[in-house]
C-alpha positions, 0 to 999 in steps of 0.5 A: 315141488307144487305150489303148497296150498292149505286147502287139503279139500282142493280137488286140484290138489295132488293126492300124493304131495298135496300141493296144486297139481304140476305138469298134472297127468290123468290115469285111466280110472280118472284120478290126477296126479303131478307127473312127477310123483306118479311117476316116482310111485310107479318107480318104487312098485316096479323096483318091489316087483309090485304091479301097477296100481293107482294111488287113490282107488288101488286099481291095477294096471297089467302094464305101465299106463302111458301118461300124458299131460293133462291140458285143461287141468293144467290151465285151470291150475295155471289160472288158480295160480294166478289169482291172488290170495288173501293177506293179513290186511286184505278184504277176504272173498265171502264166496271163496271156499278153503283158501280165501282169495282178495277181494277186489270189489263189495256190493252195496246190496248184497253187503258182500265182498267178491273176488276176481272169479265170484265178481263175474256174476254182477258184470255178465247177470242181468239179475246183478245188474242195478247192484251198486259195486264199489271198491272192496271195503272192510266197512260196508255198513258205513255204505249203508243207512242205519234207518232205511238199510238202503245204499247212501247213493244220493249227496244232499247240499244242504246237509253236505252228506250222503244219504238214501233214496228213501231219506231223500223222501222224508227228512231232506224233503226239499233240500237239493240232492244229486247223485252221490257218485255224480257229485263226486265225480264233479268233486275229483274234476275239482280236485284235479284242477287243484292238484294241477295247480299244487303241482305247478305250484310245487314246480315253481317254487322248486325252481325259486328253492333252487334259484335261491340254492345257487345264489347261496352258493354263489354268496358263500363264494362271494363272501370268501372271496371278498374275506380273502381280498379283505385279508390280504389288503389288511395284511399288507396294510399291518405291513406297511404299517410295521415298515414304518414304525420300524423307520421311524424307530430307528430314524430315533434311535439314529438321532439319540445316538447322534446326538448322544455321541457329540454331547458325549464328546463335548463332555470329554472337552469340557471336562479336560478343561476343567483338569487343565484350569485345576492345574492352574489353579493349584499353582497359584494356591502356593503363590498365595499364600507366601509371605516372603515378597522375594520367594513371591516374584520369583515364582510369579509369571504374567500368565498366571491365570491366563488360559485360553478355553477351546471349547465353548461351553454352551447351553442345553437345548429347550428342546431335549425330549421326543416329545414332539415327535410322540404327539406326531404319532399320535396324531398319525394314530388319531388320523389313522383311526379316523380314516378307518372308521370312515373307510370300514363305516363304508364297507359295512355299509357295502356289505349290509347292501348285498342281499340275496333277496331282490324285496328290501328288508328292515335292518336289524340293528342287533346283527352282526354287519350292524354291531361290527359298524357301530363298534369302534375300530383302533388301529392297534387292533390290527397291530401285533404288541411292540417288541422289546428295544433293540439292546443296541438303543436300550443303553 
């Protein structure tokens, strides 16, 4: 099927499909028509055992007519074609008759809007010679002075407008004018150096957007890495810590239980003292109290009250309590955080100093590096709670 095509006018519209002819054939009483559809009328009126007749005037033919393709109506219909119809937002030729073809180019004189086809007058007449054409637009009167009608082709300086030969004369008598279309060409030189400029402008600080892109990238891998290595000294730090407050807890516990042990058993001996002495005691509580003189020596020994103590008594020691040692941690604490304040004061401080901008900044005292740093750091931040006494020491 043909091309459709609203122009029902069009004398290169095939009568029978109404579209733009198609392989277009010419029969010999003149008319046109696709080859394809004359050759399907002329089918039915064979297949009716009607003569041959042409579509448009009804002349008949005794036998079939050959056809052949018509060239020039071919080519004139490949060049229609070609041409470009007019859009919903397209300026519309003024000539085009039926379907509107765009428009590619306005006069300034003429105050017209011209197509591909109507334009070729103003390039190949000499009567459209001194016309000023110009891309078409769908404002021409904007082209145009409202007070003289003439085309604005000459650019005052002094105003900094455009305006006609005939304003150059009166109103802007002595002010310095040049040709609209030179000063803009001058202009569009400008700009070009400013848009060569702009771009490579764009094009370094591209090159900066991803230099800075990849010392990001190179920072967030910096960054991991050193709180990876920061993690594991840390932990190895909490370890050893944790290894010797485990010692010195059972280094306690050994002792308590040492010493305990052999109070204990100086106790049991003293105490068997005390059992032996009451013994003795007891037997003279009899003795004593007698008062026959021969019942008295005859129980009487010279060892009575004589005996012999094995284990000194002794005296408890001043110093009983930990206490000492619970000020030796303590300093160790004290020690400790001072040394990780001093140390973690010098890493901050080795942090804030690794900028990705090469330019010195001014150090915000409310960020995160800065507030870390002027925190204070205890070294039971990094330590898990103590756990309960082993129930073996507990006793």
């Amino acid at each position: 099927m043909a091309e459709h095509v609203y122009d029902t006018q069009n004398p290169l519209n095939c009568p029978i499909c109404l579209t733009l002819l198609k392989d277009p054939v010419t029969t010999t009483c003149g008319h046109s028509f696709c080859m394809k559809c004359i050759k399907g009328c002329w089918d039915l009126d064979h297949s009716l055992r009607r003569a041959y007749s042409c579509p448009t005037c009804r002349t008949t033919f005794n036998q079939r007519p050959a056809l052949s393709r018509s060239t020039v109506l071919a080519e004139i219909v490949e060049g229609m074609k070609r041409e470009v119809p007019a859009g919903p937002g397209d300026m519309k030729c003024d000539v085009c008759k039926g379907r509107k073809l765009k428009a590619i180019k306005s006069c300034l004189v003429c105050l017209a809007s011209y197509c591909q086809t109507h334009i070729r007058p103003h390039y190949e007449s000499e009567a459209f010679k001194k016309h000023k054409l110009v891309n078409a637009s769908p404002n021409l009167q904007q082209h145009i002075c409202p007070q003289h009608h003439k085309a604005l082709e000459v650019y005052c300086y002094n105003e900094r407008k455009c305006i006609c030969i005939v304003c150059m004369g009166n109103q802007h008598s002595g002010h310095q004018t040049v040709s609209a279309a030179a000063e803009m060409a001058k202009k569009q030189e400008e700009l070009k150096i400013k848009k060569k400029d702009f771009t490579q402008k764009i094009t370094d600080i591209g090159k900066k957007v991803q230099a800075f892109r990849k010392a990001v990238d190179s920072h967030k891998r910096s960054a991991q890495a050193a709180v990876e290595h920061s993690d594991r000294i840390f932990n190895e730090l909490i370890r050893s810590i944790q290894k010797r407050r485990t010692d010195v807890r059972q280094m306690i516990r050994v002792q308590e239980k040492r010493e305990i042990g052999q109070i204990d058993e100086h106790i049991q001996k003293l105490e068997q003292q005390i059992s032996n002495l009451q013994k003795e005691n007891d037997k003279l509580g009899p003795i004593l109290l007698t008062e026959d003189y021969i019942h008295f020596f005859q129980n009487y020994s010279p060892q009575f009250g004589v005996y012999l103590c094995t284990t000194s008594p002794g005296d408890v020691n001043d110093l009983l309590t930990f206490e000492n040692v619970e000020e030796s941690v303590s300093e160790l604490k004290s020690q400790l955080d001072k040394l990780c304040d001093e140390h973690v004061d010098k890493i901050f401080k080795k942090v804030a100093d690794i900028q990705i901008f090469k330019t010195p900044r001014i150090k915000d005292m409310d960020s995160p590096v800065a507030s870390a740093s002027a925190s204070y750091f205890s070294l039971d931040d990094f330590l898990p709670d103590s756990p309960e006494p082993d129930s073996e020491w507990s006793e």
